[in-house]
C-alpha positions in Angstrom: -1.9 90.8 -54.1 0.4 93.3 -52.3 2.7 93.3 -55.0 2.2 96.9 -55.6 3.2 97.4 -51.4 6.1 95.5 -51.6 7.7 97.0 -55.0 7.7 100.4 -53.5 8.4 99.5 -49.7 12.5 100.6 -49.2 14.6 97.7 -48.0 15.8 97.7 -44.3 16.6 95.6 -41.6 13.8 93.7 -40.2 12.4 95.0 -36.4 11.1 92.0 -34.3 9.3 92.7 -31.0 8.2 90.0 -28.9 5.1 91.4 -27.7 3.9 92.3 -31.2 4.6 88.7 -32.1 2.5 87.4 -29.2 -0.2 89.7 -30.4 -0.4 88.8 -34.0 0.3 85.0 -32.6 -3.5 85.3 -30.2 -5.0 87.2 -32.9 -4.6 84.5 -36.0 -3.4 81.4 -34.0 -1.4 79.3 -36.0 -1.5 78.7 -39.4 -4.1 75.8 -39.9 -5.9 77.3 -43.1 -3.4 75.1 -45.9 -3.2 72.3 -43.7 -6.5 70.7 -45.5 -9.4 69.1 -43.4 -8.9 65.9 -43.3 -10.8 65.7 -39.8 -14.1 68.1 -39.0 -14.9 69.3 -35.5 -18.1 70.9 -36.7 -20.3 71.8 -40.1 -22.2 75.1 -40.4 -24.4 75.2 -43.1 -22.6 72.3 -44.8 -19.2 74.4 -44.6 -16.8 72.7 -42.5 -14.9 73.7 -39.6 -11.6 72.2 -39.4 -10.2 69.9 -35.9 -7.1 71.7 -36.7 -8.7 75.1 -36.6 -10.3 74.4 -33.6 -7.1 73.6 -31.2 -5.5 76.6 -32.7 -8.4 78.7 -31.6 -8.3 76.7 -28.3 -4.2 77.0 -27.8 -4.9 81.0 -28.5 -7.5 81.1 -25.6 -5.2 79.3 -23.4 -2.5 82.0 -24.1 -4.6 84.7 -23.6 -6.0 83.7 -19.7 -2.2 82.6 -18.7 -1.0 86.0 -20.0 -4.0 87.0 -17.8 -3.2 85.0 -14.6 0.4 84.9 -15.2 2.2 81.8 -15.8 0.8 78.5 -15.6 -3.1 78.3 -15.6 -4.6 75.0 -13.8 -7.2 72.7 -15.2 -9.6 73.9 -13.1 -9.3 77.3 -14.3 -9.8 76.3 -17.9 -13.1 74.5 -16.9 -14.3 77.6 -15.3 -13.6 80.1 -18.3 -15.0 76.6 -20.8 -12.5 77.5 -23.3 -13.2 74.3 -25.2 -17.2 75.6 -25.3 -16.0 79.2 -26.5 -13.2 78.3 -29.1 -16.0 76.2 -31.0 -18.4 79.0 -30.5 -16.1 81.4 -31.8 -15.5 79.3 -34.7 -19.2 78.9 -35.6 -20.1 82.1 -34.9 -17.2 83.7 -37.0 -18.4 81.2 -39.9 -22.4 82.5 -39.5 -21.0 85.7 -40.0 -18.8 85.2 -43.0 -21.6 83.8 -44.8 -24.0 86.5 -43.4 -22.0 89.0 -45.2 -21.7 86.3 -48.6 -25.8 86.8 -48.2 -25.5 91.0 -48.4 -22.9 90.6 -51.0 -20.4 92.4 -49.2 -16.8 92.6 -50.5 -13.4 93.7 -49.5 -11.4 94.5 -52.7 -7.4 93.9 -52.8 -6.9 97.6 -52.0 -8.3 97.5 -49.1 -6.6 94.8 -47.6 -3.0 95.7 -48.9 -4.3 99.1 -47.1 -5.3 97.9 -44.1 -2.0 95.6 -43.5 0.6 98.6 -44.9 -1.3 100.5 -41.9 -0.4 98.1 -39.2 2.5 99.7 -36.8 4.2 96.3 -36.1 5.1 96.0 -40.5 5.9 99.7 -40.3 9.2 101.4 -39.5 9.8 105.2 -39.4 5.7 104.9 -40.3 6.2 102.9 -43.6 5.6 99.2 -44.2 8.5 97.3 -44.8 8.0 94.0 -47.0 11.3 92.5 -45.3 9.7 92.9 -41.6 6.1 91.9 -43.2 7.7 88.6 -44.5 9.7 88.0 -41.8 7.5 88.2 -39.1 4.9 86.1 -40.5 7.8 83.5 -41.7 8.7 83.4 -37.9 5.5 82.2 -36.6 4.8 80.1 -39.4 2.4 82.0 -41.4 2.1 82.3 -45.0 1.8 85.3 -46.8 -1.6 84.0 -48.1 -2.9 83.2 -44.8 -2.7 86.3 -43.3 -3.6 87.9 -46.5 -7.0 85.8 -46.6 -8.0 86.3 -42.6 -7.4 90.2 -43.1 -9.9 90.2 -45.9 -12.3 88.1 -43.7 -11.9 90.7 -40.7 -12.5 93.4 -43.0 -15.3 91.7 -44.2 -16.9 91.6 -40.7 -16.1 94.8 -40.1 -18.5 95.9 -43.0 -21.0 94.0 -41.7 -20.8 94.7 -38.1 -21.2 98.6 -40.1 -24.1 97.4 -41.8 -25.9 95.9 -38.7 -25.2 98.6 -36.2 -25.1 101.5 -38.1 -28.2 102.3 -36.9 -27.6 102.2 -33.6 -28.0 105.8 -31.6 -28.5 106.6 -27.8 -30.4 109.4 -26.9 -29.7 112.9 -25.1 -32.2 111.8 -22.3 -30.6 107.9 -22.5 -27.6 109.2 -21.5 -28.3 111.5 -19.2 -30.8 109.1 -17.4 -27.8 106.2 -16.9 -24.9 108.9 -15.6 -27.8 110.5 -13.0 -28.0 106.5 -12.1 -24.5 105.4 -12.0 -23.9 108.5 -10.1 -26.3 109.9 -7.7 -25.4 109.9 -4.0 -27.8 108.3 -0.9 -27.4 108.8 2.3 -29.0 106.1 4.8 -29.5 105.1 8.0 -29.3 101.5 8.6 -28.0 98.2 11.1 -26.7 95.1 10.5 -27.8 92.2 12.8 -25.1 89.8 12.7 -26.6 86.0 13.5 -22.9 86.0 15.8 -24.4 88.6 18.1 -27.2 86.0 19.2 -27.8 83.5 21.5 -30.0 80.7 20.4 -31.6 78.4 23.1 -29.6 75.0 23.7 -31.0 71.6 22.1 -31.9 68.6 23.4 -30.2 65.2 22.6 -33.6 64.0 21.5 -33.9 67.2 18.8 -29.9 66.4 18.5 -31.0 63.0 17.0 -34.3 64.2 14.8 -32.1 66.6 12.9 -29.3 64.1 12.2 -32.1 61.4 11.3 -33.7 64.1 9.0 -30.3 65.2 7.4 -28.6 62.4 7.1 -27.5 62.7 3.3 -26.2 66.0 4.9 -23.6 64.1 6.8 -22.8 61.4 3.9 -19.0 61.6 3.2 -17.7 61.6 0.0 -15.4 58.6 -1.7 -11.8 58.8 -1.0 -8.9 57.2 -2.6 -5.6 57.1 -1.5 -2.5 57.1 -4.2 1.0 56.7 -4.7 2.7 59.2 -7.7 5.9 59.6 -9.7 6.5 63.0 -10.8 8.7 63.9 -13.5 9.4 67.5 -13.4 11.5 69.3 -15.6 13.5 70.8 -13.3 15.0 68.1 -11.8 16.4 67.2 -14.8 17.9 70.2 -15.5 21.7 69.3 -13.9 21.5 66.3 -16.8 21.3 68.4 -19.6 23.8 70.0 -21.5 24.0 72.9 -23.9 26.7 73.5 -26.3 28.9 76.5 -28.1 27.6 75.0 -31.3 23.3 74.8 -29.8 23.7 78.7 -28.7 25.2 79.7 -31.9 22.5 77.9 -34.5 19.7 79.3 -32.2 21.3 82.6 -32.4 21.8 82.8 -36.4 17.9 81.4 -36.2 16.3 84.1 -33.9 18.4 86.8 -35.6 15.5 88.8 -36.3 13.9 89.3 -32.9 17.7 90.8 -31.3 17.7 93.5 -34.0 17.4 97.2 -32.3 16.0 100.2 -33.5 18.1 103.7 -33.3 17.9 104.5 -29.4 19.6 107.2 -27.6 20.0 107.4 -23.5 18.8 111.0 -22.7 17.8 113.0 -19.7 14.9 115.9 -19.6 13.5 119.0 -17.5 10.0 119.0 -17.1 7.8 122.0 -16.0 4.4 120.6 -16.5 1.5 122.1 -17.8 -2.6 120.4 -18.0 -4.4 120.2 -21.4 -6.7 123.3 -21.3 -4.7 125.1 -19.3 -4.7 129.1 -19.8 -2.6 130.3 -22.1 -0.9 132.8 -19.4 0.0 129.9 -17.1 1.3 128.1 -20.5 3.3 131.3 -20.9 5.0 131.3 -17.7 5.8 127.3 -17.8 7.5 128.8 -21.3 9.5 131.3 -19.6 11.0 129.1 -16.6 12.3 126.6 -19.2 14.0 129.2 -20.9 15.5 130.5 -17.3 16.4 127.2 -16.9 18.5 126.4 -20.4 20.0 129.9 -20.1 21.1 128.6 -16.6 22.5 125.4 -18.2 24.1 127.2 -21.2 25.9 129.0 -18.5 27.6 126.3 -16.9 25.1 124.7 -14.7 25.1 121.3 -14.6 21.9 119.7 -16.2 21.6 117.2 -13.7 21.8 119.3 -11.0 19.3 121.8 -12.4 17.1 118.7 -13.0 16.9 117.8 -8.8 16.2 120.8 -8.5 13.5 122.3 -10.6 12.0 119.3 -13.4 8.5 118.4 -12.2 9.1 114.5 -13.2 9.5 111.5 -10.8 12.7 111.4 -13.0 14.1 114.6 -11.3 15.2 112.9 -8.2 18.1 110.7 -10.8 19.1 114.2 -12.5 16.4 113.6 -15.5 17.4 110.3 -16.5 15.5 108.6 -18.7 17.4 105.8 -19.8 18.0 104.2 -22.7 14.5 104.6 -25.4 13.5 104.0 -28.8 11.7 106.7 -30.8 8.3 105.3 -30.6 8.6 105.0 -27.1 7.9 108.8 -26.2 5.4 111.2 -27.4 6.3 112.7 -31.3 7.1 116.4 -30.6 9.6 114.9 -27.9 10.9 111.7 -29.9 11.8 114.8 -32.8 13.9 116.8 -30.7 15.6 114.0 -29.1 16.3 111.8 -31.8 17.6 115.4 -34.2 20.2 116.3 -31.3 24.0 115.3 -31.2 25.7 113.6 -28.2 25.4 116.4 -25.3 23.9 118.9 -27.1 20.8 120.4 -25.7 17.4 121.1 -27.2 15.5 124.1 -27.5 12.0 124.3 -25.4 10.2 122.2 -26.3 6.3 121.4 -26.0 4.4 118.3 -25.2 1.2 117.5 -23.7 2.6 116.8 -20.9 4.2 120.6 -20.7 7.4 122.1 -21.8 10.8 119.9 -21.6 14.7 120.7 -21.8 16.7 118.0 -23.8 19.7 116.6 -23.4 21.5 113.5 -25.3 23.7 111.7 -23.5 24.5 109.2 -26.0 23.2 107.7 -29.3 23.0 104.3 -30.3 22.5 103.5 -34.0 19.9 100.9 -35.2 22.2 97.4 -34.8 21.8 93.8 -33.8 22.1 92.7 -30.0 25.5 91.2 -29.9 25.6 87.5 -29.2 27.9 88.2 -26.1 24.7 90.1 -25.0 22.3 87.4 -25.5 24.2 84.1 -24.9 22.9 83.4 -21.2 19.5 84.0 -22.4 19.8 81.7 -24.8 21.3 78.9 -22.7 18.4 79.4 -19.9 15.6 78.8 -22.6 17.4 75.7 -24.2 18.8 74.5 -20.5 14.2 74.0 -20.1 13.6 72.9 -23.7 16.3 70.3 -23.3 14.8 69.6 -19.5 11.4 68.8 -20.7 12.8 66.3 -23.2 14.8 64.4 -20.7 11.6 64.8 -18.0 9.4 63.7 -21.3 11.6 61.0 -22.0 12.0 59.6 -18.7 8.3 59.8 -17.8 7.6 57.9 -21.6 10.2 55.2 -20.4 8.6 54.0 -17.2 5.2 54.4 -18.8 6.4 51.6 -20.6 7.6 50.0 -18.1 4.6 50.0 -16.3 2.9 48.2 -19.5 5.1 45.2 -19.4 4.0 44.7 -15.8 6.1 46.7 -13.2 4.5 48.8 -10.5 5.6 52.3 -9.5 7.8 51.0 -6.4 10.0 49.1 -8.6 10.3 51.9 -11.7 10.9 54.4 -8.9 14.4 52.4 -7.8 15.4 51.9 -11.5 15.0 55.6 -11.9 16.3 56.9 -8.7 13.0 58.7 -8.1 11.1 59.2 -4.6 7.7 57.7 -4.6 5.1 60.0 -3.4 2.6 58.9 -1.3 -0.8 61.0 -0.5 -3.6 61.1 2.0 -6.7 59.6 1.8 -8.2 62.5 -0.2 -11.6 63.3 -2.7 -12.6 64.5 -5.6 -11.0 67.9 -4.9 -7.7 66.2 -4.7 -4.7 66.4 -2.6 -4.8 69.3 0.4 -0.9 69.5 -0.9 1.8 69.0 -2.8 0.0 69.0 -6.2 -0.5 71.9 -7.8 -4.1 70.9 -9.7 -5.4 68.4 -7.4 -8.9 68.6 -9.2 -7.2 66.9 -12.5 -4.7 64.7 -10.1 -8.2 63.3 -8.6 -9.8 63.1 -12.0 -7.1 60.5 -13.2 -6.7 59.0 -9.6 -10.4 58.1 -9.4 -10.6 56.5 -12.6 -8.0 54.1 -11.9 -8.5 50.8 -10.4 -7.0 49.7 -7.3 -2.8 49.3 -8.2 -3.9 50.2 -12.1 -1.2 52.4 -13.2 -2.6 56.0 -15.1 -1.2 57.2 -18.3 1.0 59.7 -18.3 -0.6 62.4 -16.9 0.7 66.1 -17.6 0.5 69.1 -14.9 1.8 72.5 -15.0 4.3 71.1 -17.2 5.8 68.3 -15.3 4.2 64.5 -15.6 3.0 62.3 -13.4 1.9 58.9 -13.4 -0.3 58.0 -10.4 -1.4 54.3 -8.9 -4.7 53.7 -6.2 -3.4 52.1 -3.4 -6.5 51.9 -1.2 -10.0 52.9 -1.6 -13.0 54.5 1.4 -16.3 54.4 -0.2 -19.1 56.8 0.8 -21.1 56.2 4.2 -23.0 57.8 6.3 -21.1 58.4 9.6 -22.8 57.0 12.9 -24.3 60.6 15.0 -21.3 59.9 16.9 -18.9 60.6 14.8 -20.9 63.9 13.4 -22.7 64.8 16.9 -20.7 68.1 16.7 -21.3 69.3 13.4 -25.0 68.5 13.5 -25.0 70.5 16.6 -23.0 73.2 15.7 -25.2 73.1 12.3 -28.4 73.4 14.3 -27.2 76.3 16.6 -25.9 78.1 13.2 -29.3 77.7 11.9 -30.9 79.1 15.4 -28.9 82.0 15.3 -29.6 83.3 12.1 -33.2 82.7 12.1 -33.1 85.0 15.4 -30.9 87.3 13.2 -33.4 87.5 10.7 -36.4 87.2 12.8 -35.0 91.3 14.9 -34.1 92.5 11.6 -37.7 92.1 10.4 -39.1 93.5 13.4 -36.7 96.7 13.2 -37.3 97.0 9.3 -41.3 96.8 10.3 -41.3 99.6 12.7 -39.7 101.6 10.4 -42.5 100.9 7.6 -45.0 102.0 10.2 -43.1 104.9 11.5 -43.0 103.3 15.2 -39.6 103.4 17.6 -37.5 100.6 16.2 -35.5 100.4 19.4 -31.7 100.2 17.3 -29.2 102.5 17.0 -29.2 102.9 13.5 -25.9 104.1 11.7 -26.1 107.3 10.0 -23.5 107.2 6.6 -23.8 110.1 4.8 -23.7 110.6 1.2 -22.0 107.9 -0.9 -22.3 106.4 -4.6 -23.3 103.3 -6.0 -19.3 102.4 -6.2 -18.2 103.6 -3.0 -17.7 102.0 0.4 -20.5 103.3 2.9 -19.5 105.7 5.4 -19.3 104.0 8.9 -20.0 100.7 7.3 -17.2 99.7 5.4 -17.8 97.9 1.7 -21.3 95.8 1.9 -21.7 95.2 -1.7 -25.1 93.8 -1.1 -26.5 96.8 1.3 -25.2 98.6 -1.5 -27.3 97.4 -4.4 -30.5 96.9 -2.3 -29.7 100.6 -1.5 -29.5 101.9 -5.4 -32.4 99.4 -6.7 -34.8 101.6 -5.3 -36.9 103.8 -7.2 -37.6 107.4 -7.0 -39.7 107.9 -3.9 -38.9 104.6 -2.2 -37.0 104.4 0.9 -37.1 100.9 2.7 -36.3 97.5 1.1 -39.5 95.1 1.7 -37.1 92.9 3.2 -34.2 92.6 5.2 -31.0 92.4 2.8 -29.3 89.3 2.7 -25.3 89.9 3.7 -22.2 87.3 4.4 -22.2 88.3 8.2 -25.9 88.4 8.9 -29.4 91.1 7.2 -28.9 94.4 7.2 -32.0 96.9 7.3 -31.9 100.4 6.2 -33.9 104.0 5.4 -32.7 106.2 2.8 -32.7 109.8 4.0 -31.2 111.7 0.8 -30.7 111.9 -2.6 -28.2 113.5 -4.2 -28.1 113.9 -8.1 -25.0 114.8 -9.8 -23.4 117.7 -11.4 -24.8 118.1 -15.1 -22.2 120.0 -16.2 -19.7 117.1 -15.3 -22.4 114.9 -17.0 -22.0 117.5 -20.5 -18.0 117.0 -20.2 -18.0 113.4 -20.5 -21.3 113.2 -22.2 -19.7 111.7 -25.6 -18.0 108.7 -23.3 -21.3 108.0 -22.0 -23.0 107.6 -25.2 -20.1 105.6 -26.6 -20.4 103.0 -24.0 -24.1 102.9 -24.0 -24.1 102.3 -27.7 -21.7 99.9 -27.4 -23.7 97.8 -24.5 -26.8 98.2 -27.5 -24.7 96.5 -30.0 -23.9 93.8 -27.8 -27.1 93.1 -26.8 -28.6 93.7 -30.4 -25.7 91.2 -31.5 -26.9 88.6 -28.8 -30.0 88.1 -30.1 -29.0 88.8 -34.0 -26.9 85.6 -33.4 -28.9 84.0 -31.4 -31.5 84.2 -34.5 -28.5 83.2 -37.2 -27.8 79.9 -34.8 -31.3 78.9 -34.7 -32.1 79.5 -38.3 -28.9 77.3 -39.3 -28.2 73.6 -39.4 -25.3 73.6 -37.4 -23.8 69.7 -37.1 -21.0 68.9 -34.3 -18.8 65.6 -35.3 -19.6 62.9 -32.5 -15.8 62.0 -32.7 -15.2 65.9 -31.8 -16.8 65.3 -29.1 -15.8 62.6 -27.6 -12.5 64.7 -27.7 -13.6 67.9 -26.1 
């Protein structure tokens, strides 16, 4: 289908950037369309959604929140984001859509696609696809040509619809003018806090002592506790045992050719007098005229790095305009042009950015090559040093699993194996208080286990465990001895914030009825709905009571709830913004307003599509999500 791409595209050495892999890799997961569907996770409409499908949707979620959090992400976090709920729901939805569009008869033609993918940057070099890099990259990631091909038709496809559907969608002059007045007017309060710390409740009784424990019992119940023993088998421990050879780092270096290929670069250093967009055009002028000064200066024998210090208006300046070593799509065109046209230490003419006007000097070029495999050896080994270490930790860990099946416990596998034998403290279902770094899926496993059952092997943050009960404390409710402080300490909690509460209504009354209230109340000035209040500090919650109130209210009807105590308060001004700011960022405003139309309009469009469709999830699917 891009035959016609391909014949023309010029032949040239394939460009391979990791992060554009990574990219392309969340965006189309792996390759599951020509794997067949031997196994069904869900049916919409009678068309099926493949298992297969589904954990490549799920595996791209997973990507996306560690690159989020960094690193590792723990089971608990993945419960909390219900990335198994949203990858099938992204799945159904995208499959609702695709035959919502069959129903308007939309089509993409061949055109269009082969347009669409010759317009990607990450095929393109010098701004021209290149079949070589096209193949390539989807080759390295285990794609097919007709894979990619087919999703890009389907994403253009949506596109049209999601065109079709919203098209209509406007916002109005008033709309927009209504939510910037909201999101940023200015108040200026009066107001207290009364903090339930600041009171002094009455002291109890042993006999009221005893009625609150009787009455709150359940209160007091303690949860069930198990206490384990645990073999971990962490990769790293086994990295010492492994052993990577000449031969491994040469194959994996013919193999990953591709992604140590470098564009042209050159290491360059720049004078910067800055200008703003808009600026006048006499103040352009005179930024004009002092770069000149300065290359005349240069051409007569100044040094360039000294005349950098000295007058360039980048954070560069202070290392003589160095700007290291870059690629051409790494600055801004007009600068990438001179740069890239200029011979080792020659220097450019002015010349003109948005950022201002610039002086140019090469210090070196480096022509578009491969990364030598000197350059990239140690690399290598690291990454195959932890592939090989999760093998042998893999390995290992399978090994006394089965061990464990023909009857040995985890005392004896942990002498064969030369492995320490962890033992915990009686903990819940929150897990361990330390030395695991998930404790909530440690406890999961732990508490299903029978008293000396051995678990399977159980993976976390990519090193294995396998866990054994060694004692059990069921639930109880604790004699009032045991709990006589915390029910105490509960009560006069409970006593002091009622008191709290109790002044904080009286104070927010006798402001209602114009009467002396008695306080000092804290005067803040004028802030915005995003600000911290003057005198106050941030009080997110003061803070939206303060800017739910309508025009020609003043007092909350009650007192607003805060994590240290209520707070009370009397708005004194308003303050509406500057229209002509609101005029200067007027089209932003309506952009994201329309946009927070479409997705509510989309809500409830699918919302309609999902009840209006016979929608079937597998019962073996679930049983595995």
């Amino acid at each position: 289908m891009l035959a016609r791409i391909r014949a023309k595209a010029s032949s040239w050495m394939v460009k391979f950037i990791l992060g554009i892999i990574v990219l392309v890799f969340v965006f189309l997961g792996v390759e599951s369309y020509h794997m067949g569907q031997q196994n069904k996770a869900a049916t919409v409409n009678g068309k099926v959604i493949a298992v297969d499908d589904y954990r490549a949707e799920y595996q791209a979620l997973v990507d996306q929140i560690r690159r989020q959090f960094g690193g590792t992400v723990s089971h608990e976090i993945l419960e909390l984001f219900q990335v198994r709920e949203q990858a099938l729901q992204r799945l159904i939805e995208r499959e609702l859509l695709l035959q919502e569009a069959a129903r308007y008869k939309l089509q993409v033609t061949d055109d269009e696609v082969a347009h669409a993918i010759a317009s990607m940057p990450f095929f393109q070099k010098d701004g021209r696809f290149d079949s070589g890099l096209y193949q390539s990259l989807l080759q390295a990631n285990g794609m097919s040509v007709a894979y990619f091909e087919e999703r890009q038709r389907q994403d253009l496809l949506l596109t049209k619809l999601q065109d079709l559907i919203f098209g209509g969608v406007q916002v109005s002059e008033v709309e927009a003018l209504d939510f910037y007045n909201s999101e940023n007017r200015k108040v200026s309060i009066e107001a207290a806090i009364f903090r339930p710390s600041d009171f002094t409740p009455s002291p109890v009784s042993d006999e009221e002592i005893m009625a609150r424990y009787e009455s709150h019992k359940e209160v007091y119940r303690t949860e069930p506790m198990v206490k384990a023993v645990f073999l971990r088998f962490d990769p790293e421990n086994f990295i010492d045992q492994v052993r990577v050879s000449e031969e491994d780092l040469r194959h994996t270096y013919e193999m990953r050719l591709a992604s140590y290929r470098e564009p042209e670069r050159v290491a360059a250093r720049h004078i910067l007098i800055k200008t703003e967009n808009g600026e006048a055009p006499d103040v352009i002028a005179a930024a004009e005229k002092k770069i000149l000064e300065l290359r005349e200066k240069i051409l007569a024998g100044a040094d360039f790095s000294d005349v950098a210090r000295e007058f360039s208006q980048c954070p560069s300046a202070q290392d003589g305009g160095n700007l290291g070593v870059f690629p051409k799509e790494a600055m801004v065109a007009p600068f990438s042009r001179a740069a890239f046209a200029l011979d080792e230490g020659e220097l450019s003419e002015p010349v003109q950015t948005r950022f201002g006007w610039h002086l140019i000097r090469v210090d070196e070029k480096l022509p578009e090559g491969v990364k030598p495999f000197e350059a990239v050896a140690e690399g290598i080994r690291w990454e195959l040093q932890q592939e090989k270490a999760n093998h042998a930790a893999f390995d290992a860990a399978d090994q006394a699993y089965d061990a464990t099946l023909a009857g040995a416990d985890l005392g004896e596998v942990s002498r064969v194996w030369n492995l320490p034998l962890h033992e915990t403290a009686f903990f819940g279902r929150r897990g361990p208080s330390s030395g695991i770094s998930d404790g909530r899926a440690f406890a999961e496993a732990a508490f299903s286990l029978m008293e000396h059952e051995v678990s399977e092997l159980l993976e976390i943050n990519e090193a294995l465990y396998l866990i054994s009960v060694v004692d059990r404390m069921e639930s109880r409710i604790p004699p009032l001895e045991e709990v006589r402080e915390r029910v105490l300490a509960d009560m006069m909690k409970e006593a002091a914030d009622a008191l709290a509460r109790k002044r904080a209504m009286e104070v927010l009354t006798a402001l209602k009825n114009g009467e002396d209230t008695e306080e000092t109340l804290t005067s803040t000035g004028l802030f915005g709905r995003q600000e911290a209040i003057p005198q106050m500090g941030s009080l997110p919650a003061l803070s939206r009571a303060v800017f739910s109130l309508g025009q020609g209210e003043y007092l909350p009807e009650e007192p607003v709830v805060l994590e240290e105590g209520y707070g009370v308060f009397r708005i004194i001004e308003r303050a509406l913004p500057d229209e002509a700011a609101f005029m200067a960022d007027r089209d932003n405003i309506k952009k994201e307003l329309r946009g927070r139309k479409e997705n509510r309009m989309y809500a409830q469009w699918m919302a309609s599509l999902k009840s209006r469709a016979k929608i079937m999830i597998e019962p073996a699917f679930q049983r595995e999500g």
